[in-house]
C-alpha positions as CSV (number, residue, x, y, z in Angstrom):
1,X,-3.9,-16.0,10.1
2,X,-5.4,-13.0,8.2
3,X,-4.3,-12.0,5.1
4,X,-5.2,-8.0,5.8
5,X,-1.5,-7.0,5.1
6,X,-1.4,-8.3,1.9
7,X,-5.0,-6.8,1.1
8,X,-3.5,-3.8,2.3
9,X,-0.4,-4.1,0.2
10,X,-2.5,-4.6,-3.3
11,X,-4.7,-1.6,-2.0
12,X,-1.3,0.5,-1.7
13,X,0.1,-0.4,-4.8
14,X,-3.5,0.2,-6.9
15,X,-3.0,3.7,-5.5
16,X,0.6,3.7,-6.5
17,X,-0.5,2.8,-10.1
18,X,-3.6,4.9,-10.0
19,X,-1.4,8.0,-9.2
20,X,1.0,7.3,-11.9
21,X,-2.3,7.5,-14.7
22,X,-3.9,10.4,-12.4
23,X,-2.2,12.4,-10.6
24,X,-5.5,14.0,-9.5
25,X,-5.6,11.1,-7.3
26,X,-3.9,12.7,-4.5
27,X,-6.6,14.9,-4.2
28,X,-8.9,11.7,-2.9
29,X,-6.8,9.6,-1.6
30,X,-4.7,9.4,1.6
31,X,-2.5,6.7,0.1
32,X,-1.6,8.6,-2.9
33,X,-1.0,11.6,-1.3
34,X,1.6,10.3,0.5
35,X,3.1,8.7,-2.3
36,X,3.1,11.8,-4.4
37,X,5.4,13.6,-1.7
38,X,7.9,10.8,-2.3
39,X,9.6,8.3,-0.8
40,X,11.1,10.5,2.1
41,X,8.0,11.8,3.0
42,X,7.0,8.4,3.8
43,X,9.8,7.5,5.8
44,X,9.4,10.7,7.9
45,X,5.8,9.7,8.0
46,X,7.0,6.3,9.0
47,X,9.4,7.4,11.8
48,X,6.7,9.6,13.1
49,X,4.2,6.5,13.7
50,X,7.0,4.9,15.4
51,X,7.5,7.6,18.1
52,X,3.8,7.4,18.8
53,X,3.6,3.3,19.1
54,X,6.9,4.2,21.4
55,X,4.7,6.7,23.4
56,X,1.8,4.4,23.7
57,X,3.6,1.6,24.7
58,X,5.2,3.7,27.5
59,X,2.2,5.9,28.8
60,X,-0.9,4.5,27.6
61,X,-3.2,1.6,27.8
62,X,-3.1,-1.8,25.5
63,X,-6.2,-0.3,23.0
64,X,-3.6,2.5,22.5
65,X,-0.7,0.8,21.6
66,X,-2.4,-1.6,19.2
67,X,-4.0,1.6,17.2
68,X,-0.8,2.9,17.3
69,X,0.8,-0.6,16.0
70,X,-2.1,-0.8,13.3
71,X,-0.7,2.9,12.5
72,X,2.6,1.9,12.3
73,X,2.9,-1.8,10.8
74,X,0.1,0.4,7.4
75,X,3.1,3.5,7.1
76,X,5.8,0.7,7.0
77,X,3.6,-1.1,4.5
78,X,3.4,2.5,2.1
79,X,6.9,2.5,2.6
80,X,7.9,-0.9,1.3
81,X,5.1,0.0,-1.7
82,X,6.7,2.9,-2.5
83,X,9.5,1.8,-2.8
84,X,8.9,-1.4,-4.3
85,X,9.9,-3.9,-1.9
86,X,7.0,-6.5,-1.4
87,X,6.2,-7.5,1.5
88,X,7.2,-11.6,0.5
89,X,10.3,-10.2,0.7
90,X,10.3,-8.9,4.4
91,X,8.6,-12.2,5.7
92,X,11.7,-14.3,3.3
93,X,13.8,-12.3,5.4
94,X,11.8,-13.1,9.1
95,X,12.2,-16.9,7.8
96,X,15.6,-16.9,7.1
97,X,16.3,-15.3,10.6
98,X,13.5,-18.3,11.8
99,X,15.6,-20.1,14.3
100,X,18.5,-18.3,15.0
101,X,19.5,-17.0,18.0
102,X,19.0,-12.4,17.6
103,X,22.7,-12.4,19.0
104,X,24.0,-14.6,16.1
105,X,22.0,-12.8,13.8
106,X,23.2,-9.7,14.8
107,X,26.5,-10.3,15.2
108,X,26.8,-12.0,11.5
109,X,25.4,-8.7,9.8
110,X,27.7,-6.8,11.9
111,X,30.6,-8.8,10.4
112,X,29.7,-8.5,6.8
């Protein structure tokens, strides 16, 4: 399996760092620009790569939809970076849902 989410993950939070010590680094860097407009400019930026994987998988062909997927899967990656959450903890929660059946799983967070 590649490892390219995690290399994108370090490259994400080297930016997040680098921005901190420069903030000149938004001037050069897509990664850091985003993250200088905060964390609600990512999720916007987030929800907006959604509605075009949506699109794609409704209207366009399979080369589409997995640039639009690529798209998608690196905005939720600057969102979990900016706000700290590594992705270790996104695939802990996967395989702790690893197994069960979606109904069950959905049903117990709507109990708690």
């Amino acid at each position: 399996m590649s490892d390219i989410l995690f290399r994108l993950e370090a490259i994400i939070a080297a930016r997040k760092a680098g921005l901190a010590r420069d903030p000149g680094l938004a001037e050069t860097s897509y990664v850091a620009r985003l993250l200088a407009k905060g964390e609600a400019r990512a999720a916007r930026k987030l929800g907006e790569e959604a509605v075009e994987t949506l699109v794609a998988a409704l209207a366009e062909d399979e080369a589409a939809l997995a640039g639009e997927a690529a798209d998608l899967l690196f905005h939720l990656l600057l969102l979990l970076g900016a706000r700290g959450v590594p992705l270790a903890d996104v695939f802990a929660a996967l395989e702790a849902r690893e197994g069960l059946s979606g109904l069950d799983e959905k049903a117990a967070r709507s109990e708690g």
